[in-house]
C-alpha positions in Angstrom: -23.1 -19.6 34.0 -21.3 -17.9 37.3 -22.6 -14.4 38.2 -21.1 -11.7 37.4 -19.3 -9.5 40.1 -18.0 -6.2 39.1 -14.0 -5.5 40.2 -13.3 -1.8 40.6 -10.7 -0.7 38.3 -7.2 -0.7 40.1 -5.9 2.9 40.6 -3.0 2.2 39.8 -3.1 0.5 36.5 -1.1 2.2 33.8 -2.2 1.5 30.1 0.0 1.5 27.4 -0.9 1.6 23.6 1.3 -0.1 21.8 1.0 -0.3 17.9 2.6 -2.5 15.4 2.5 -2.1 11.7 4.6 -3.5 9.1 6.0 -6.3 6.9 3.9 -9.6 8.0 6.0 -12.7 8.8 6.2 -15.4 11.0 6.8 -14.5 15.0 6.2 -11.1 15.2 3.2 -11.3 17.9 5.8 -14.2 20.3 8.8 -11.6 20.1 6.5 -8.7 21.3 4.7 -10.7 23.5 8.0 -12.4 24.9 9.5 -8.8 25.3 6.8 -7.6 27.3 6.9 -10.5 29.2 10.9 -9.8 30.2 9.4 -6.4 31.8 6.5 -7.1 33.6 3.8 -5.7 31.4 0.5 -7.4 31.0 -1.2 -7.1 27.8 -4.6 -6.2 28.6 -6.3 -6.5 25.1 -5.0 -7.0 21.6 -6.4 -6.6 17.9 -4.6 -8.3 14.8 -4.9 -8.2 11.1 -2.3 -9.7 9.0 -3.3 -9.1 5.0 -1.9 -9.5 2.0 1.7 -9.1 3.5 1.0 -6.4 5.7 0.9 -7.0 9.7 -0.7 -4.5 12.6 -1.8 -5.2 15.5 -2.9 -3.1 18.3 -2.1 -4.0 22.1 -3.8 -2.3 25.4 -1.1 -2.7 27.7 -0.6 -2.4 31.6 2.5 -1.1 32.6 2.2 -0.5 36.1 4.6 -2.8 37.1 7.2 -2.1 34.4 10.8 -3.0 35.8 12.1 -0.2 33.3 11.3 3.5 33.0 9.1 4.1 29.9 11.4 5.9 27.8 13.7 2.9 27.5 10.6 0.6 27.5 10.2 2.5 24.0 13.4 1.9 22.9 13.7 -1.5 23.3 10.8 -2.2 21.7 11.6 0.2 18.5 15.1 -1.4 18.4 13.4 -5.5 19.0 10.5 -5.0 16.5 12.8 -2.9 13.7 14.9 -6.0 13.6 11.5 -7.9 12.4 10.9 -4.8 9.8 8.2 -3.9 12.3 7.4 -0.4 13.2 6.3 0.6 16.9 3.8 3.9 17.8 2.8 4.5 21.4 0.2 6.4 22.8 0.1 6.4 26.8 -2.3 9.4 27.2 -5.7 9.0 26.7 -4.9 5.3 25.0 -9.1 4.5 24.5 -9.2 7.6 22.2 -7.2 6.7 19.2 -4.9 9.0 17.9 -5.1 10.1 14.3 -2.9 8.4 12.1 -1.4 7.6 8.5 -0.1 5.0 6.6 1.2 5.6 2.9 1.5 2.9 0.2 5.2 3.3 -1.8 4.4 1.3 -4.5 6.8 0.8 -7.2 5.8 -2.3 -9.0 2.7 -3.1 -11.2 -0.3 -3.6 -9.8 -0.9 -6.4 -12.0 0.4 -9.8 -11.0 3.6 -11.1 -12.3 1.5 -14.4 -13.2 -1.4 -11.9 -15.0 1.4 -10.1 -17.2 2.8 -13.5 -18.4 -0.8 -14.6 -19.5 -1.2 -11.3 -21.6 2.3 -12.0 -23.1 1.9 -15.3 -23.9 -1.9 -15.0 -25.4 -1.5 -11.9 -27.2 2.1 -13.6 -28.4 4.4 -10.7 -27.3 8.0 -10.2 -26.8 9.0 -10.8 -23.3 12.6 -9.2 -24.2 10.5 -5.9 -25.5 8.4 -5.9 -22.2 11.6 -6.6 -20.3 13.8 -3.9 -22.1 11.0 -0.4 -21.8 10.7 -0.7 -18.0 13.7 0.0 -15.8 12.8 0.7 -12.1 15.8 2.8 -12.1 14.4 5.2 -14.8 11.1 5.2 -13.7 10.3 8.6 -15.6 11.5 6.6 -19.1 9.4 4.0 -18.6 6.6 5.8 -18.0 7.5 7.9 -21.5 7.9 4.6 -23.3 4.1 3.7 -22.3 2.5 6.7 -23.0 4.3 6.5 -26.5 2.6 3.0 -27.0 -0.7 4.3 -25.9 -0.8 7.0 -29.2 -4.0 7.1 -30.6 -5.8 5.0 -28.0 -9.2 6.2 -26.6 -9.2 6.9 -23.3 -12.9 5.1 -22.8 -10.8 2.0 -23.3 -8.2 2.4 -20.2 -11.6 3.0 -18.4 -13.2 0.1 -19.2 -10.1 -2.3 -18.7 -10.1 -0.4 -15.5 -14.1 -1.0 -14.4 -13.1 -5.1 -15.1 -11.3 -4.6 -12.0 -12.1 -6.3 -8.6 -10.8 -6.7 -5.2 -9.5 -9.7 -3.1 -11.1 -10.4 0.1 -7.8 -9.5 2.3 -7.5 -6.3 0.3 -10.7 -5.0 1.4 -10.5 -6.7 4.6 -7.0 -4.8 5.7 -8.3 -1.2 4.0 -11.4 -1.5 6.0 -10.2 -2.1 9.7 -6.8 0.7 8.7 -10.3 2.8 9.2 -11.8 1.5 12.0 -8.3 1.9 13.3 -8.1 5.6 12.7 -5.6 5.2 10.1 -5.6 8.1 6.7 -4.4 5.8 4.1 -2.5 7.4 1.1 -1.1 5.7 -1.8 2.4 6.4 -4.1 2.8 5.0 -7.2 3.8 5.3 -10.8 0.5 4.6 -12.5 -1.7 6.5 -14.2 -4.2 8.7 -11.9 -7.2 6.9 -13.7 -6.2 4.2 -11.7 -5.6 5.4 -8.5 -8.4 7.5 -8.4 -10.8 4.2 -8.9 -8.9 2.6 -6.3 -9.7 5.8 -4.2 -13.1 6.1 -4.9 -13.4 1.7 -4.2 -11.2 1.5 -1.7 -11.6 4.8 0.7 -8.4 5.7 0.0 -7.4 9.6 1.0 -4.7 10.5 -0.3 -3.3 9.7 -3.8 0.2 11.0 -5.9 0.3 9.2 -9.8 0.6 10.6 -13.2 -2.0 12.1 -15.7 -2.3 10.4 -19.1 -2.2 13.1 -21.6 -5.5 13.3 -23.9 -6.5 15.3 -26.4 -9.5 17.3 -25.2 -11.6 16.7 -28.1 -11.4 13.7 -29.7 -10.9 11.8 -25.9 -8.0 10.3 -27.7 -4.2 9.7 -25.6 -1.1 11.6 -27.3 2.3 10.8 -26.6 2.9 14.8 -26.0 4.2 14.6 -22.0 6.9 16.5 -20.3 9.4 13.6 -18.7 8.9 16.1 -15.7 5.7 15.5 -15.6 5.9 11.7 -14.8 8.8 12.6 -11.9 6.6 11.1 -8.8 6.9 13.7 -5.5 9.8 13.0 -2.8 8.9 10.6 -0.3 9.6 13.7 2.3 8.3 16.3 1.0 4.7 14.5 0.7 4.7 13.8 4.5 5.7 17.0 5.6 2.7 17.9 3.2 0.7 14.7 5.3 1.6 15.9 8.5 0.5 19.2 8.0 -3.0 18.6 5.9 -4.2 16.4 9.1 -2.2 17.2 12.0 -0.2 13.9 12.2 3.1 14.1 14.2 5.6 12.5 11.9 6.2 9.0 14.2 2.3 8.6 13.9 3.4 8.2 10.0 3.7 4.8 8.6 5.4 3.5 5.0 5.1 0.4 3.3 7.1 0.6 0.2 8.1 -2.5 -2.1 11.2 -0.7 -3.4 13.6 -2.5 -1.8 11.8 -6.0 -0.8 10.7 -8.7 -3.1 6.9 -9.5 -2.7 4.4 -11.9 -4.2 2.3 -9.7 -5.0 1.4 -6.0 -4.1 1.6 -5.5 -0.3 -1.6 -4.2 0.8 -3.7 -3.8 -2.2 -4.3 -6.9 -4.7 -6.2 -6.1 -7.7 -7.6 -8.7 -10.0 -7.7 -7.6 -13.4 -10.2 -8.8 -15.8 -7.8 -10.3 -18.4 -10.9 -11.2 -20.8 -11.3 -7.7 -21.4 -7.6 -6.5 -22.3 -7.6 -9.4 -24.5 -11.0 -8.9 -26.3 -9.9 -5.6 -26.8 -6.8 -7.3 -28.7 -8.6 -9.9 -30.8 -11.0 -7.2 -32.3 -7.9 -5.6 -33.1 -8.8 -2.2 -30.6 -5.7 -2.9 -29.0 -2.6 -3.5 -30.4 0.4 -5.1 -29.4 2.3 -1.7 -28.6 -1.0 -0.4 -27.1 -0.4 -3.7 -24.4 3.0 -2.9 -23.6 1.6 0.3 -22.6 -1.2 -0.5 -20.7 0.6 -3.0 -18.7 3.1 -0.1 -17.8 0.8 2.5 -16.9 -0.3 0.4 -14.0 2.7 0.3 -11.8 6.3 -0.6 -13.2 6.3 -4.4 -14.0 8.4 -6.9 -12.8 11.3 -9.1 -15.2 9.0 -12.1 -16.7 11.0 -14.9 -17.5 
């Protein structure tokens, strides 16, 4: 061991916060590194988590001897990392205070894997064309009305139960966890019914969440088809972070989206549930659920995917 000698801090050090968030893929931390690099920065300390598809990382940066004025330091590093789908936040006053930030989850497509869903179809024998033909992610609202049609008569203590079955994988809890630590609000978008999201929110820490009610007659606990269309209409994207931005004082380019509308993912990008498929399908064989009442449940749980 050598001893330890103390160096004072150099008066003229700069730091630089520099926050990555986005898709996760190969050579995102060499391009940012590499950039830096071209300008003379020196990266001082960094934290990564990469997660079921989602990348951040955090880098403590000196920029002292930057050979560019900061604004277009910014700039390039916006327009380098946006060609990686990666978003950039900066924070050069007071960088060891984190700012308060927010990242929402845009989720469009079932939380159920693709692989689950073809299990279901193929053990409970159902039509893959039927499946295929009520969910259009281009009439959200419809499908959603198609579900809640095929749920008629269910009990709701049954959604509830095949929702408890659920658990969590490892990266999942992993990512939500340090999103905290990082000073991250997490909120979470989706067409599925608020039964689900509000377990998630309630498992996961989750602050903010936007699905759809199932409708239920009061007294007999049991789900009617009676819904306004309207009512399944999920909020614009814009209006719910001006709403964000307001609640907790977030400046809008502290606001992060992941959304899998427009990308093709493995699975859900962030949050991967593992649903207990024993219990959907014990439901089935004692003849609790039906075949309609599947094609619902698997659409009230995020819009699924074509299964081939």
């Amino acid at each position: 061991m050598d001893k330890y000698s103390p160096v004072p801090r150099d008066p003229e050090k700069k730091n630089f916060l520099l926050v990555l968030i986005g898709i996760d893929k190969p050579g995102i931390a060499a391009k940012v590194s590499e950039t830096l690099s071209r300008y003379e920065i020196n990266i001082e300390f960094s934290k990564l988590v990469a997660r079921e598809q989602v990348f951040l990382m955090e880098l403590l940066t000196d920029i002292s001897k930057c050979n560019i004025p900061l604004s277009n330091l910014e700039k390039t590093l916006k327009e380098v990392m946006l060609e990686l789908e990666i978003y950039t936040q900066f924070q050069t006053a007071d960088v060891f205070n984190k700012k308060k930030r927010l990242i929402v989850f845009n989720i469009i497509n079932s939380f159920i894997s693709n692989d689950s869903i073809s299990e279901i179809v193929t053990q409970a024998s159902l039509s893959k064309i039927e499946l295929n033909s009520i969910c259009n992610k281009r009439m959200i609202e419809q499908c959603l009305e198609n579900a809640v049609s095929n749920l008629d008569g269910l009990p709701l203590d049954v959604v509830n139960n095949i929702i408890r079955g659920i658990t969590f994988s490892s990266g999942t809890i992993e990512l939500l966890q340090t999103l905290k630590i990082m000073g991250y609000r997490i909120a979470l978008i989706s067409p599925a019914a608020n039964l689900l999201l509000d377990f998630l929110k309630k498992k996961l820490d989750i602050d903010y969440y936007y699905g759809f009610d199932l409708p239920a007659d009061e007294d007999t606990n049991l789900i009617t088809k009676e819904i306004n269309i309207k009512d399944l209409a999920l909020p614009e994207l814009d209006s719910v972070i001006n709403e964000f931005a307001a609640k907790e004082k977030i400046d809008k380019s502290d606001i992060t989206i992941i959304s899998d509308k427009d990308a093709v993912f493995t699975d859900t990008p962030g949050i991967r549930l593992n649903f207990n498929l024993k219990v959907i399908l014990d439901y089935f064989n004692q003849h609790i659920l039906s075949k309609e009442n599947i094609l619902g449940i698997m659409s009230i749980f995020g819009i699924p995917g074509k299964i081939k």
